[in-house]
C-alpha positions in Angstrom: 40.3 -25.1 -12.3 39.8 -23.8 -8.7 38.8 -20.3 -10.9 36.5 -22.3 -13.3 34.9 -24.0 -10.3 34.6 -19.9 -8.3 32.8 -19.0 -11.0 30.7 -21.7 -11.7 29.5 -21.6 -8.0 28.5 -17.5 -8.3 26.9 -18.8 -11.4 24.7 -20.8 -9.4 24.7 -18.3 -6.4 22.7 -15.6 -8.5 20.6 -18.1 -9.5 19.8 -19.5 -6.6 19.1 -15.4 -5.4 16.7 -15.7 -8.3 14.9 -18.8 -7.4 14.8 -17.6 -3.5 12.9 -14.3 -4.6 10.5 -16.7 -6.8 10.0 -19.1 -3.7 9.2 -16.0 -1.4 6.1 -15.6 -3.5 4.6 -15.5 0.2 6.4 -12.0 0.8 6.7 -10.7 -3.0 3.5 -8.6 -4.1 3.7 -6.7 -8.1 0.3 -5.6 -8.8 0.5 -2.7 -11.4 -2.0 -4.0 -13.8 -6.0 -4.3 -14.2 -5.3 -8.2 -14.7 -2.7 -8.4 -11.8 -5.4 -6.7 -9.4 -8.4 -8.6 -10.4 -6.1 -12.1 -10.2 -5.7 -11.2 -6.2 -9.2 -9.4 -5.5 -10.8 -12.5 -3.9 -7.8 -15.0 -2.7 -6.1 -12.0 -1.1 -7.6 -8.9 -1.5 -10.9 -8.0 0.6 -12.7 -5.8 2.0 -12.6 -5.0 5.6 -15.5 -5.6 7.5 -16.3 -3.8 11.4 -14.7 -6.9 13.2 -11.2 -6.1 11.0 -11.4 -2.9 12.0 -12.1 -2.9 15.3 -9.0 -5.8 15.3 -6.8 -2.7 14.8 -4.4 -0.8 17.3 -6.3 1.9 18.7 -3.9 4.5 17.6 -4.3 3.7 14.0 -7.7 4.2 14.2 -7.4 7.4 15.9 -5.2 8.9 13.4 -7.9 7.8 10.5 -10.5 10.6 12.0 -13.8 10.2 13.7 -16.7 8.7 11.0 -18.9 5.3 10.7 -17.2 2.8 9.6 -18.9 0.9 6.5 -17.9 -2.2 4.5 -16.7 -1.2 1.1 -16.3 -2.5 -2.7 -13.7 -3.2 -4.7 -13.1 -3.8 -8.0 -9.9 -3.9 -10.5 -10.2 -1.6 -13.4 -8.4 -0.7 -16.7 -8.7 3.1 -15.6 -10.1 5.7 -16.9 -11.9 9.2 -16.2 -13.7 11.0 -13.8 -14.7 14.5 -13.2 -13.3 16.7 -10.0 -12.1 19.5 -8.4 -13.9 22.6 -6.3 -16.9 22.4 -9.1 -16.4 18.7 -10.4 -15.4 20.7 -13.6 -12.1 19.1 -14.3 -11.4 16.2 -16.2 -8.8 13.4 -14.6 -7.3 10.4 -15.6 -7.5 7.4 -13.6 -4.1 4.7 -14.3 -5.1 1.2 -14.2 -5.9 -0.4 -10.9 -8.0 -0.8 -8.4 -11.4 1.1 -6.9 -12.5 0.9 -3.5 -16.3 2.6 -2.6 -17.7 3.4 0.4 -20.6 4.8 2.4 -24.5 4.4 2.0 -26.6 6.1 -0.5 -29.2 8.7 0.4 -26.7 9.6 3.0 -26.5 12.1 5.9 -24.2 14.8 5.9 -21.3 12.5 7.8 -17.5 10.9 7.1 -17.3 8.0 6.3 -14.4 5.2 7.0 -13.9 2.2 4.6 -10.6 -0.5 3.7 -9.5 -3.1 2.3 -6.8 -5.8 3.3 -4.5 -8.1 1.6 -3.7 -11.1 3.3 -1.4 -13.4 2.6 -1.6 -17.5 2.7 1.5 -17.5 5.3 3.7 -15.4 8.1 6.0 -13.7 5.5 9.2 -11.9 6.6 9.1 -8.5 5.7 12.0 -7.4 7.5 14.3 -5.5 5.1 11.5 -5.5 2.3 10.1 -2.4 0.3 6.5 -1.4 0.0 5.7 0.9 -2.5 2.0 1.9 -3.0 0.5 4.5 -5.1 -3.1 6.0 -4.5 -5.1 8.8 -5.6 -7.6 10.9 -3.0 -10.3 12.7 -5.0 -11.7 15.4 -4.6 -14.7 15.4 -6.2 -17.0 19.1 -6.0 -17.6 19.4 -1.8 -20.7 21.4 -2.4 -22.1 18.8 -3.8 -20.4 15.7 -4.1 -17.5 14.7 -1.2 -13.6 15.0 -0.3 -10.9 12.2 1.1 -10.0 13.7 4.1 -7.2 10.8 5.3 -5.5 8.2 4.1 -3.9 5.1 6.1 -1.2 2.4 5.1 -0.9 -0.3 7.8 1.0 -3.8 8.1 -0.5 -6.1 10.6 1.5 -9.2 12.4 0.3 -12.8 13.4 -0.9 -11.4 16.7 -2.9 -8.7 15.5 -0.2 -6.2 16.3 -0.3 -3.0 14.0 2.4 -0.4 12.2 0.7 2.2 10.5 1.0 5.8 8.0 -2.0 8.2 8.4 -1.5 10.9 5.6 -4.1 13.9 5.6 -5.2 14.5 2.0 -5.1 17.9 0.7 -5.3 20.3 -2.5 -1.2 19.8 -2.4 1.0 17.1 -1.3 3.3 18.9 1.8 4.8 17.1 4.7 2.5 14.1 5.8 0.1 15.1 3.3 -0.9 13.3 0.0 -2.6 15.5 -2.6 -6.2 15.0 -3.9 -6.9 14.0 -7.4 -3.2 12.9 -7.9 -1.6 10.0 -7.6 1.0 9.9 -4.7 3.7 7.4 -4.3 4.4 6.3 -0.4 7.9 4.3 -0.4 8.3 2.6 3.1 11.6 0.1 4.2 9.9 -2.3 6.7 12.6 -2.5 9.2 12.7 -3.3 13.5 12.4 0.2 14.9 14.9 2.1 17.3 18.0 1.0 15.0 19.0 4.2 14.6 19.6 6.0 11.3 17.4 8.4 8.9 14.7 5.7 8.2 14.0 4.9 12.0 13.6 8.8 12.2 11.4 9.1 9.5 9.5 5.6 10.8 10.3 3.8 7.5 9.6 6.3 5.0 11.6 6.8 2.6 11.8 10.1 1.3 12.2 11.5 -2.2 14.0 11.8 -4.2 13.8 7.9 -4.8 13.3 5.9 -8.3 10.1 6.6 -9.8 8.6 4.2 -12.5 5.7 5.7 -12.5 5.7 9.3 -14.4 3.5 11.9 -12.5 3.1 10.6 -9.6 3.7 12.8 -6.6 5.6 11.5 -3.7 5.1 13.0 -0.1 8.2 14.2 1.6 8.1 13.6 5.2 6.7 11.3 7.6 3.4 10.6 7.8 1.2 10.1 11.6 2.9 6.9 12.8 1.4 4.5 14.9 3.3 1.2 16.2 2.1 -1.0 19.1 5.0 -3.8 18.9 4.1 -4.9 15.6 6.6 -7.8 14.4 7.9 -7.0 10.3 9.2 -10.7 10.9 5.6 -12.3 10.9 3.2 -9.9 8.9 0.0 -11.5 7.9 -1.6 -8.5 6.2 -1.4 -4.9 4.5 -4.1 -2.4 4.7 -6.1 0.5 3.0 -7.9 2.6 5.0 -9.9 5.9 3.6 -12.2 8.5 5.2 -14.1 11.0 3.4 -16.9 13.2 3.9 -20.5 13.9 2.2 -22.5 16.8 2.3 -26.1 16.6 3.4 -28.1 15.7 0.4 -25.1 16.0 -2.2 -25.8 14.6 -5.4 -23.8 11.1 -6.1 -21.1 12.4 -8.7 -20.7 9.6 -11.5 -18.3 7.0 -10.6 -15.5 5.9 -11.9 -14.9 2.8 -14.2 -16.3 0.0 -13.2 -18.0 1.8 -9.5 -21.3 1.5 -8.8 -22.1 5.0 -7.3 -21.5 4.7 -3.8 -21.1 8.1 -1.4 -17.3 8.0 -1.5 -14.5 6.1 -4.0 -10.6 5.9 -3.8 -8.3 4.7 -6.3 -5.3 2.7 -6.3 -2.7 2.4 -8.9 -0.1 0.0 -7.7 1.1 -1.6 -4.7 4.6 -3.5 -4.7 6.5 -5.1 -1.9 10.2 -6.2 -3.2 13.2 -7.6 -1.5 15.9 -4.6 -1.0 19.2 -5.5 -3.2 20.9 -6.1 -0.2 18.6 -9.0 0.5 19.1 -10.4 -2.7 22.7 -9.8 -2.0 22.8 -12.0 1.4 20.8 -14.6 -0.4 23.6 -14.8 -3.3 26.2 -15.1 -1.1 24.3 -17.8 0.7 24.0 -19.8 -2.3 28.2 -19.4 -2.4 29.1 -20.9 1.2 26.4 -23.5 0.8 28.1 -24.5 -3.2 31.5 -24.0 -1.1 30.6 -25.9 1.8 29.2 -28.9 -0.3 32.2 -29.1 -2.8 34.5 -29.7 0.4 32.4 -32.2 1.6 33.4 -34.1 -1.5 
């Protein structure tokens, strides 16, 4: 009996894991799809005006590169096409996801910065969570169209404090870079820092090789420009995108991609995903067990 009763309480521990992962819908983020990103463009994704930017640590902006700062679009897409390379003469595929396009048209030959933010309706703990996000910088004919020239992941806490990737975007992924007119997976654990270990070295990143769901995406292999000014992974409010490319002096506008409306510079996001680790979903199992335990022997 004491067996039956064992098992029926791990029964209900997994579960219970399963319901805890539903209930921290406040921490869990899966969009992969044109109808998941268009569902949180508006309740949770935006884009990021001066004021959010400014709001952010010093260093993070820093790393991005000097270049105005402009408010940007976005928009969820089914994918698609676009043409790039050194002469715009290659043809790419786009996944689905979501667009994000920046800077004013005419424009002077300048960079521009633009972003996006997703913000959550409470304090989630992120502590021991995964964010996986997957992006693609084009490059899209410099002569006469423009070139992302960095890219930036950050998580910002309840007090504004700030933990941030800067990658620089070039022809090839290498160490800290994310290659243009790819798609490049970034993998981070959000843990406290200075606990020692290969992931505090690395700041979070998790290098490759590391599950991959999505086939031909390229992940980078080493740490990207890291920027931390006591940011809590306890009480993040928000994630961020952050882009800055450059435009030639009278280039023409190359078309846009689906669903853009021809601004100076577009980015394209294919997924971003923030999961419990299994070892979380481990701890909340056996939580479920004590508290199943505890109650029976209170009868």
């Amino acid at each position: 009996m004491r067996a039956k009763r064992l098992i029926g309480a791990i029964g209900c521990a997994a579960l219970l894991g399963v319901l805890a992962a539903g209930a921290g819908a406040d921490s869990r983020i899966t969009l992969t799809t044109e109808a998941e990103w268009a569902a949180a463009i508006g309740p949770n994704i935006t884009p990021m005006n001066i004021a959010d930017w400014n709001a952010l640590d010093s260093g993070f902006r820093t790393n991005m590169g000097t270049g105005e700062f402009v408010e940007s679009r976005v928009w969820a897409s089914g994918g698609g096409t676009y043409m790039g390379g050194e002469n715009g003469e290659i043809e790419y595929t786009l996944p689905p996801g979501m667009g994000m396009e920046w800077g004013a048209v005419p424009h002077p030959a300048t960079s521009y910065i633009g972003g996006w933010k997703y913000t959550y309706g409470l304090d989630p703990n992120l502590q021991g969570q995964t964010l996986w996000m997957n992006a693609n910088p084009p490059l899209v004919s410099p002569a006469t169209g423009f070139v992302i020239n960095t890219l930036g992941i950050g998580l910002v806490d309840n007090v504004g404090r700030t933990r941030s990737w800067t990658f620089n975007c070039l022809a090839a992924a290498g160490p800290g870079a994310l290659g243009r007119n790819i798609l490049n997976d970034v993998l981070i654990a959000v843990m406290a820092l200075n606990g020692g270990g290969m992931l505090d070295e690395l700041h979070n990143i998790v290098p490759p090789p590391f599950p991959n769901p999505w086939p031909g995406a390229n992940p980078p292999w080493d740490t990207a420009v890291f920027a931390d000014n006591g940011f809590d992974p306890t009480n993040c409010v928000s994630i961020v995108g952050i882009e800055n490319g450059v435009v030639p002096a009278g280039g023409v506008i190359p078309a846009p991609p689906p669903g853009g409306a021809g601004r100076a510079l577009w980015n394209w996001w294919g997924v971003m995903q923030v999961t419990p680790e299994p070892a979380t979903l481990s701890l909340l199992a056996l939580g479920g067990v004590m508290a199943l335990v505890r109650r029976r022997r209170s009868k």
